[in-house]
C-alpha positions in Angstrom: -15.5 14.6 -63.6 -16.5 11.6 -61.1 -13.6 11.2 -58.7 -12.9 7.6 -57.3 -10.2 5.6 -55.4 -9.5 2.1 -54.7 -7.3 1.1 -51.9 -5.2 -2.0 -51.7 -2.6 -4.2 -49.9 -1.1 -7.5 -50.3 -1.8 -8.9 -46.9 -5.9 -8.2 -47.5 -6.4 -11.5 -49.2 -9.6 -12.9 -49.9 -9.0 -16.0 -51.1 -6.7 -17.9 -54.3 -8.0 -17.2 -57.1 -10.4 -20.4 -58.3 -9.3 -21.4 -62.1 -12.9 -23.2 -61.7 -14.2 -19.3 -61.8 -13.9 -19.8 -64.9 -16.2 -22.3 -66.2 -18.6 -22.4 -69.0 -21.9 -24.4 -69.8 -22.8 -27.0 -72.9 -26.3 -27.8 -72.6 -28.2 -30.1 -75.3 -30.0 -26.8 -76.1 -30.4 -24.9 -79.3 -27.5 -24.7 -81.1 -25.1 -24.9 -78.7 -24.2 -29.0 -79.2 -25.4 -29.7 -83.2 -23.7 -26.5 -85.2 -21.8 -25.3 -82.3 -19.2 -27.4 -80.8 -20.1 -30.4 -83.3 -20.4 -30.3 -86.9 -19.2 -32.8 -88.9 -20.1 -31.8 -92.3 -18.2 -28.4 -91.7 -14.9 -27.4 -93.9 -13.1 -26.8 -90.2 -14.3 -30.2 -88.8 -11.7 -32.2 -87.2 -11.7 -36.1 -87.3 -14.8 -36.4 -84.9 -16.9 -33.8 -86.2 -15.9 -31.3 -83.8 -15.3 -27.8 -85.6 -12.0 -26.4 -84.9 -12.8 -22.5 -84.9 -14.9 -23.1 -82.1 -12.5 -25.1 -80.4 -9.8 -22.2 -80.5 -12.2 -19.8 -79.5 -13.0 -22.4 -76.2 -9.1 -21.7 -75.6 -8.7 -18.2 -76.2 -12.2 -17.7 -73.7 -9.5 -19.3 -71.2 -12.8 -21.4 -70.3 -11.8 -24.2 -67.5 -14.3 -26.1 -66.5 -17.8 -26.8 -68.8 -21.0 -28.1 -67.0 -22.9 -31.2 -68.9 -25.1 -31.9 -70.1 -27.5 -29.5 -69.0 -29.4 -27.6 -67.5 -32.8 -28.4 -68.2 -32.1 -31.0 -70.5 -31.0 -32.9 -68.4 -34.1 -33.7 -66.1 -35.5 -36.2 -68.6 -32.1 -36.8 -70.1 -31.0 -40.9 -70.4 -27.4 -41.2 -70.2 -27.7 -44.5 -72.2 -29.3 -43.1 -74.9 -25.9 -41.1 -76.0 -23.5 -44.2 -76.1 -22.7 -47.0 -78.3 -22.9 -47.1 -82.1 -24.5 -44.1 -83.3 -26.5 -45.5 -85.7 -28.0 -47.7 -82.8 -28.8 -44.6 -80.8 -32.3 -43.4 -80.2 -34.2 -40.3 -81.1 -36.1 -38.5 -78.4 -38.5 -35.7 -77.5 -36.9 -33.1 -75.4 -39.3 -31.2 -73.3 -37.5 -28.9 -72.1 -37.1 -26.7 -75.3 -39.5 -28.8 -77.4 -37.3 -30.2 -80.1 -35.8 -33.9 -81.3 -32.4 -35.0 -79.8 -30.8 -37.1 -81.5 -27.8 -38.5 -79.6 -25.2 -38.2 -81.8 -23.2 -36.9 -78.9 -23.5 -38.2 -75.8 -20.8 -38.6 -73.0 -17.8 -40.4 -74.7 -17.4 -37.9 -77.3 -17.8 -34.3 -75.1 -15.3 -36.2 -73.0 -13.4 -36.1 -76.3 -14.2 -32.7 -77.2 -13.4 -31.5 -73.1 -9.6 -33.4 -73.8 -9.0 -30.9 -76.7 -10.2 -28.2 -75.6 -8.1 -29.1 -72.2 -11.1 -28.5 -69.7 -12.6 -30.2 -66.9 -16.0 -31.7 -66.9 -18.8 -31.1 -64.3 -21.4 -33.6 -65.4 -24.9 -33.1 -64.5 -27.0 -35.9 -63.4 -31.0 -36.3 -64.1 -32.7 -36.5 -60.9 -35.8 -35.0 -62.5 -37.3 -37.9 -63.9 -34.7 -40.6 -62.5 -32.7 -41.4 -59.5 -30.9 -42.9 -57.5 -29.6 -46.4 -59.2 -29.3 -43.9 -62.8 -26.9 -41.6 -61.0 -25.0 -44.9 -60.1 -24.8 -46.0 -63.8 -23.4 -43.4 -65.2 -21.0 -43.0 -62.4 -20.2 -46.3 -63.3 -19.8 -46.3 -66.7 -17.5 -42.7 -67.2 -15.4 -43.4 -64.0 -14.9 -46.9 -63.1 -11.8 -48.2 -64.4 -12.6 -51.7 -65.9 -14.1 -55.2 -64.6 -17.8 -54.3 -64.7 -20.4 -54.2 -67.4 -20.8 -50.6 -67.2 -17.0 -50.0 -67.0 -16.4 -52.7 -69.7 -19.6 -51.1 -71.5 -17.7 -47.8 -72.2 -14.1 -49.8 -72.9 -15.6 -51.4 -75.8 -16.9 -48.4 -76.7 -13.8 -46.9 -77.5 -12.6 -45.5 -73.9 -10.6 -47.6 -72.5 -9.4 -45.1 -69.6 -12.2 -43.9 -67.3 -13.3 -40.3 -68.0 -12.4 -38.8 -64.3 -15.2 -36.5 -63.5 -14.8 -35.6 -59.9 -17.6 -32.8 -60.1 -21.1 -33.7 -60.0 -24.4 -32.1 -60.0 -27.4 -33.4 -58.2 -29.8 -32.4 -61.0 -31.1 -28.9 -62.0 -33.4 -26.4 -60.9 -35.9 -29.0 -59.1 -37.3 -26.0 -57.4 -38.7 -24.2 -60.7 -42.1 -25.7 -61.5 -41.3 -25.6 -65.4 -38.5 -28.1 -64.6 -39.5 -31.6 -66.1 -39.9 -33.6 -62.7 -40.1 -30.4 -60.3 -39.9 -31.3 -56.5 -40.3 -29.5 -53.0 -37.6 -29.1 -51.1 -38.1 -32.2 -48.9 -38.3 -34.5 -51.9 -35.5 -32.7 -53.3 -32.9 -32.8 -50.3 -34.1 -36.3 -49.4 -33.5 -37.5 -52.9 -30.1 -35.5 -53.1 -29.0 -36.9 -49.7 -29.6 -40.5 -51.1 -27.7 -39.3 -54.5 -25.0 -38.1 -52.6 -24.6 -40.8 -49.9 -24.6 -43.4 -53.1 -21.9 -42.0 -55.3 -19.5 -41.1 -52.2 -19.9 -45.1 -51.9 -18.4 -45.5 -55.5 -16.0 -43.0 -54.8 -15.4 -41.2 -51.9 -13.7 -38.3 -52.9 -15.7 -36.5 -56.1 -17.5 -33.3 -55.4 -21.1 -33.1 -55.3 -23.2 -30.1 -56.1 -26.8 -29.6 -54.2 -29.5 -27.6 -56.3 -30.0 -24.4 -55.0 -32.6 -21.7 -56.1 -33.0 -21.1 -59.7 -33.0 -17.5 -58.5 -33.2 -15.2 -56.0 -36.9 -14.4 -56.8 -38.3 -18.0 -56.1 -41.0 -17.4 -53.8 -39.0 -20.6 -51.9 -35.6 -18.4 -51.9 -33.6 -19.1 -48.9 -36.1 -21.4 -47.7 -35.2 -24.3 -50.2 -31.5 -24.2 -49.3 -32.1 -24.0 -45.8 -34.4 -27.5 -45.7 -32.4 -29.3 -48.7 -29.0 -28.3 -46.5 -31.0 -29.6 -43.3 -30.7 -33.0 -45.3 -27.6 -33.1 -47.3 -25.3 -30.9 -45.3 -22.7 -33.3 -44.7 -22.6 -35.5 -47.5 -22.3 -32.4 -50.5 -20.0 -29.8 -51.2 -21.6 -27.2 -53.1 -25.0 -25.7 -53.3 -25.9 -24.0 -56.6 -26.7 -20.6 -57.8 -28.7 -19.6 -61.2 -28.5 -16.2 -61.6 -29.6 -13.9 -65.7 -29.9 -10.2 -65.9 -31.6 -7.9 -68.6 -32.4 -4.5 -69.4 -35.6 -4.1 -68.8 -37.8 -0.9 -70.5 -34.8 0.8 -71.0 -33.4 0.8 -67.5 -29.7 1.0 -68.4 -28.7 2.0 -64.8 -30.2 -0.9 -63.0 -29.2 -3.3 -65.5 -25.5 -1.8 -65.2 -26.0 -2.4 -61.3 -26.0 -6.2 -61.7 -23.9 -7.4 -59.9 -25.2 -5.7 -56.7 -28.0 -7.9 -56.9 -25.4 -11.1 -57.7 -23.7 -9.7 -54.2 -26.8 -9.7 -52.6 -27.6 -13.3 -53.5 -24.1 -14.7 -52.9 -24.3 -13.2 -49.5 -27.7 -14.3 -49.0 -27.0 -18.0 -49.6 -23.9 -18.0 -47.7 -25.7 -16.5 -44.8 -28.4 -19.5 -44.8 -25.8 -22.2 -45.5 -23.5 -21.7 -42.1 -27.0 -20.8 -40.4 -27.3 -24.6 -41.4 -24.0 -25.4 -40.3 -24.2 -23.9 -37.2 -27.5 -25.6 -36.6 -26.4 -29.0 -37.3 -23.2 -28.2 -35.2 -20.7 -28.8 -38.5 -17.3 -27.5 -38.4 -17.7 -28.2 -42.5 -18.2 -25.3 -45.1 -20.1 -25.3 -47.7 -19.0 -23.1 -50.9 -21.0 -22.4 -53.4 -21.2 -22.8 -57.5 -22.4 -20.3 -59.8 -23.0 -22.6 -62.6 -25.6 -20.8 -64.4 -25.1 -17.4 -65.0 -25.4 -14.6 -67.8 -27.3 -11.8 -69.6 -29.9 -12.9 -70.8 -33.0 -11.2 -72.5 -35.7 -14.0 -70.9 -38.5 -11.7 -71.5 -38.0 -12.1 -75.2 -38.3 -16.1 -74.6 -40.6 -15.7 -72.5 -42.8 -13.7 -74.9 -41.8 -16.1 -77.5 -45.1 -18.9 -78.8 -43.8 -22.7 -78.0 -43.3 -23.8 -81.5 -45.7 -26.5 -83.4 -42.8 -28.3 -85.1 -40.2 -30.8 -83.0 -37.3 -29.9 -84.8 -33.5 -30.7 -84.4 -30.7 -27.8 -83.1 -33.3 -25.2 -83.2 -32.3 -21.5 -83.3 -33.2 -20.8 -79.3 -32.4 -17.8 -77.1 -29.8 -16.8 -79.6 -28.7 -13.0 -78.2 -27.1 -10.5 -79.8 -25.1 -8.8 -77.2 -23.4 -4.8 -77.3 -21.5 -3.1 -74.9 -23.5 -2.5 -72.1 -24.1 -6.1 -72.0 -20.6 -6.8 -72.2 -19.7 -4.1 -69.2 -22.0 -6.3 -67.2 -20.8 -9.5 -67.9 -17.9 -7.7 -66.7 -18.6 -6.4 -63.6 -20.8 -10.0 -62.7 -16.9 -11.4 -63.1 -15.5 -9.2 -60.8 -18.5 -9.7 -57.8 -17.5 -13.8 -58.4 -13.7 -13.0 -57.6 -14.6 -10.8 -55.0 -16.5 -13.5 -53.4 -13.6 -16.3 -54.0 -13.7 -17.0 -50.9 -16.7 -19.2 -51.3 -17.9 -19.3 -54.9 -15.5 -21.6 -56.1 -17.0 -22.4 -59.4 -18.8 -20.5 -61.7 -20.1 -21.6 -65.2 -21.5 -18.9 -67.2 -24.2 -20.1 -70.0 -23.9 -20.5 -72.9 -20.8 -21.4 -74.3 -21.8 -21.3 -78.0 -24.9 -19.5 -79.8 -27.3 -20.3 -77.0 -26.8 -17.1 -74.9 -23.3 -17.3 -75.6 -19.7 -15.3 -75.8 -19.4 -18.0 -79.4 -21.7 -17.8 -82.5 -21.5 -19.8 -85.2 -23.3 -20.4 -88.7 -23.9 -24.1 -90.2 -21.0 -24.3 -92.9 -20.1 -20.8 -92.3 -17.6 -19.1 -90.1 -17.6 -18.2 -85.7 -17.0 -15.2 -84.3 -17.2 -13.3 -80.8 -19.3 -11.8 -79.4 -19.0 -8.8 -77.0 -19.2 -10.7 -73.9 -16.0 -12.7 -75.0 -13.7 -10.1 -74.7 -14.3 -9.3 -70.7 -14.1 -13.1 -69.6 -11.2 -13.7 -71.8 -9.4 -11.0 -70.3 -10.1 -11.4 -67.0 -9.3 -15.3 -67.5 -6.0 -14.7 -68.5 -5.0 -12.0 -65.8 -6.6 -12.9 -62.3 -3.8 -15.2 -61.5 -2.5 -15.7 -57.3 -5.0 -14.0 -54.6 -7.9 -11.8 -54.8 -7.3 -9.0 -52.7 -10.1 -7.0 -50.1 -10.8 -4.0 -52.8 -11.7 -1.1 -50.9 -13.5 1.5 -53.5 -14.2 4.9 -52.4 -17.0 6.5 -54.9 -19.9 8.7 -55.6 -23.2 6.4 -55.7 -26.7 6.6 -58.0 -30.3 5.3 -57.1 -31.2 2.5 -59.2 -34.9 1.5 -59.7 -34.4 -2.1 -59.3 -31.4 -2.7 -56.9 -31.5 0.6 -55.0 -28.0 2.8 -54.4 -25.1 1.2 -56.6 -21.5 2.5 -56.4 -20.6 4.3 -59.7 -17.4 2.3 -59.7 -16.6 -1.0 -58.7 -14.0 -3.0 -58.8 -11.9 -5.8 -57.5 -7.9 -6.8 -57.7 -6.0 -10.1 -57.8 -2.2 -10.1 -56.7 0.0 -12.7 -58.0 2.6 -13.3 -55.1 5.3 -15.0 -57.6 5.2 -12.6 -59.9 4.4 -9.1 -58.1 1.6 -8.5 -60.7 -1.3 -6.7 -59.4 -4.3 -6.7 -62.0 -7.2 -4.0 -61.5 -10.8 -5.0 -62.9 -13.2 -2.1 -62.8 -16.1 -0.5 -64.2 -17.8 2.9 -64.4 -21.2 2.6 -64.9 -22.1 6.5 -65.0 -23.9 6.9 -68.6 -22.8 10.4 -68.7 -19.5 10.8 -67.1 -16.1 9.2 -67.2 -14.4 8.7 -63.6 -10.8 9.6 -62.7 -9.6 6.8 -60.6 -6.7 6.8 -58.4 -5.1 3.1 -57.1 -3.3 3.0 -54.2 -0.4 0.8 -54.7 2.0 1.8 -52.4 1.4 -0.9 -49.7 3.1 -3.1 -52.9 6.3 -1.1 -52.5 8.3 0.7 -55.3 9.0 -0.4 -59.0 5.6 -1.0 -60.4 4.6 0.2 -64.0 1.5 -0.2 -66.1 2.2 -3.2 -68.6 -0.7 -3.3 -69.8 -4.4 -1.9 -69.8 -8.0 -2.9 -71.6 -10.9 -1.7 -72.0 -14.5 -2.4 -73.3 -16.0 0.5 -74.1 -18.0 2.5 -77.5 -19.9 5.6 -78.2 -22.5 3.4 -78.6 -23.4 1.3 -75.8 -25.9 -1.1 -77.8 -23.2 -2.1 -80.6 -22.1 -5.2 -81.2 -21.0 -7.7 -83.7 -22.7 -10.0 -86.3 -21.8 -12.4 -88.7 -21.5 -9.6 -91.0 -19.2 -7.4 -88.9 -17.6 -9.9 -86.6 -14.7 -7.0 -85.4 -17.9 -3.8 -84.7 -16.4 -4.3 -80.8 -13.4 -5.3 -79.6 -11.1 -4.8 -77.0 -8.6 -1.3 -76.9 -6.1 0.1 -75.2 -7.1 2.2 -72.0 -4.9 4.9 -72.5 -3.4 7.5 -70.1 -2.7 5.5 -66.9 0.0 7.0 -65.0 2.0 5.8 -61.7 3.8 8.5 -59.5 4.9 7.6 -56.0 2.7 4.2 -56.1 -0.2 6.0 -56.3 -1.8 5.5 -59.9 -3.5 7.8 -61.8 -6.4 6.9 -65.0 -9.6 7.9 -66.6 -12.5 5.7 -67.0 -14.8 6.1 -69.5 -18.2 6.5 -69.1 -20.1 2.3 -69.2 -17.2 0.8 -69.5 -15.0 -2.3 -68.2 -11.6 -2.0 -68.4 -8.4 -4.1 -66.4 -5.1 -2.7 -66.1 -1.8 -4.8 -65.1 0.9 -3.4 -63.0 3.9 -5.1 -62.8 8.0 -4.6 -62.1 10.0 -4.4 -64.9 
């Protein structure tokens, strides 16, 4: 059996734990608006055509914070078009994923649909296509209190209190050339800079987010942060990262090595932002947000004809995910806490049937998916701070990302409750690990109260409208504490957290 050890101790902090970690993504894509979150012909709608399964779901997921409204929607997206009377509301093309929006929802009601489901908003603005003076509107019309035609604008639509969004986007992907109003990086950080400089005039005090890479395979990777920083340094907080991961040709390994490469980027872009900082002479950080990330099988999209029809909520990159996937959704969680320190917001997309931990069927029922159960859990138990995890473990040669720990793992410590929470995985395909946690730096007293774990003999099950309960969650048996060192067998591809706490 694979032997590995994790070492810890209250005084290694990291950082807090950010409850922004937690975020989701609601793009005008697909499914995930019309059918997913909004339905109102369905038997569960509530009173605003919002289903109510889904909206439990949102809670259980312990999702926080949900970007809108896109994504790449958004670079041709008008604001106006998704307020007022609905029946007075246009129809438009979308380009991004060639289908008809409609604008039955627009900001007013997923401000509505972000109250009950009690999570923040980080609105997304369209500097694809538009600009400056847009960006100004619809800061205008969801935040400022009342006394202007915007602000009065959304008042006699039916809010009469402002919406609040303090978190901001400066548009999406503007690096990727199949982004609808694509830009170099000196267009890009000029136009951002402006953005910024503007809205900071309306209100001093909301967060603004800089486009980053799309990924860390742009041939501009590194170099676009670097000269859109040069620009916007001082007047933004963030700078984003877009980050999907496959198995490709049957390369489990790699694929279960992720996160190295989600390490590797993090660093990376971390690296070139205080290289920027330095260079300008700032004493400011800037921390980064992960507000698009995921497994997703792009090659099958990619490979995928651009339909003939322009059709409304089309089925789009609907993935079925199993185990393995779920394993690396997982681990991707755990390099995101590890790095707390800086990412402090992360947005995994979707959050229903595009790419997404939610399915749903028109008039039928929702269900989870396996990728649910691992940021649910983890959700719910990283609570206080993220702790320096020191793994000891045998490694494996990957194809793709080089030599990947076996086991890795990462540890929160909640101060006001002396819980310490373990998240780990073993991604050996043929062995389970034996794991030992060194807890004694904690003192005396602590027990296992409680343990999870995703794993199956089959690593590519999951579950489908049919058999919505295939995967689930279980009970990672056999963990033992004597002497505060802690004792427990990891199966082979799996995830699992364990809680240790004084009775």
């Amino acid at each position: 059996m694979l032997q590995a050890r994790v070492s810890l101790h209250p005084s290694s902090v990291v950082a807090p734990v950010s409850r922004r970690t937690f975020g989701s993504f609601v793009e005008h894509m697909g499914r995930c608006v019309y059918t997913g979150i909004y339905e109102p012909g369905h038997p569960l709608a509530d009173e605003d055509g919002f289903r109510t399964d889904v909206l439990a779901l949102a809670r259980e997921l312990g999702v926080t914070v949900v970007r809108y409204p896109g994504g790449n929607f958004v670079s041709g997206y008008r604001w106006e078009d998704g307020v007022g009377p609905r029946e007075d509301r246009p129809r438009r093309r979308d380009l991004a994923w060639h289908s008809i929006e409609t604008n039955e929802v627009g900001i007013d009601e997923f401000a509505t649909w972000a109250a009950k489901a009690d999570v923040e908003i980080m609105y997304a603005v369209n500097l694809g296509t538009r600009g400056v003076q847009e960006a100004l509107d619809v800061h205008e019309y969801v935040n400022h209190p009342e006394g202007t035609h915007l602000s009065e604008q959304r008042r006699a639509n039916g809010a009469e209190k402002p919406h609040g969004i303090k978190m901001w986007c400066l548009g999406n992907e503007l690096d990727g050339p199949w982004q609808t109003g694509h830009k170099t990086p000196e267009e890009y950080g000029l136009l951002a800079a402006a953005t910024a400089r503007a809205l900071r005039s309306a209100e001093q005090d909301l967060e603004l987010v800089a486009c980053g890479s799309s990924n860390s395979a742009m041939p501009l990777f590194g170099a676009w942060e670097s000269t859109v920083l040069e620009h916007a340094y001082e007047v933004v907080d963030y700078v984003s990262l877009h980050a999907y991961y496959q198995e490709f040709d049957g390369d489990l390994g790699s694929f279960l090595a992720s996160a190295v490469d989600m390490d590797y980027f993090v660093n990376s872009i971390v690296a070139t932002a205080d290289a920027v900082g330095a260079k300008l002479k700032s004493k400011k950080k800037i921390n980064l947000s992960f507000d698009e990330w995921n497994v997703w099988y792009q090659s099958r999209f990619n490979d995928a004809p651009v339909p003939e029809s322009w059709d409304v909520a089309p089925r789009v990159i609907e993935d079925q995910y199993n185990v393995a996937d779920a394993v690396v959704v997982g681990n991707l969680l755990i390099s995101l806490l590890r790095h707390s320190d800086r990412v402090t917001a992360a947005c995994q997309a979707q959050l229903v049937n595009v790419i997404a931990p939610i399915m749903t069927e028109p008039g039928g029922p929702a269900w989870r998916q396996t990728i649910f159960f691992p940021f649910a859990r983890t959700a719910a138990l990283a609570k206080g701070d993220v702790l320096q995890t020191r793994v000891q473990t045998p490694t494996y040669a990957t194809k793709r990302f080089g030599e990947a720990d076996v086991v890795d793992a990462v540890a929160t410590h909640d101060a006001a409750t002396g819980d310490v929470v373990l998240f780990v995985v073993n991604r050996d395909q043929g062995q389970p690990a034996e794991l030992t946690v060194d807890l004694s730096a904690f003192g005396g007293g602590l027990s296992v109260a409680g343990s999870w774990l995703m794993t199956d003999d089959d690593v590519y099950a999951g579950n489908t409208r049919d058999d919505p309960e295939r995967v689930g969650l279980r009970e990672l048996t056999g963990a033992t504490i004597t002497d505060g060192i802690a004792t427990v067998t990891l199966p082979r591809v799996s995830w699992s957290a364990i809680r240790f706490s004084r009775s």
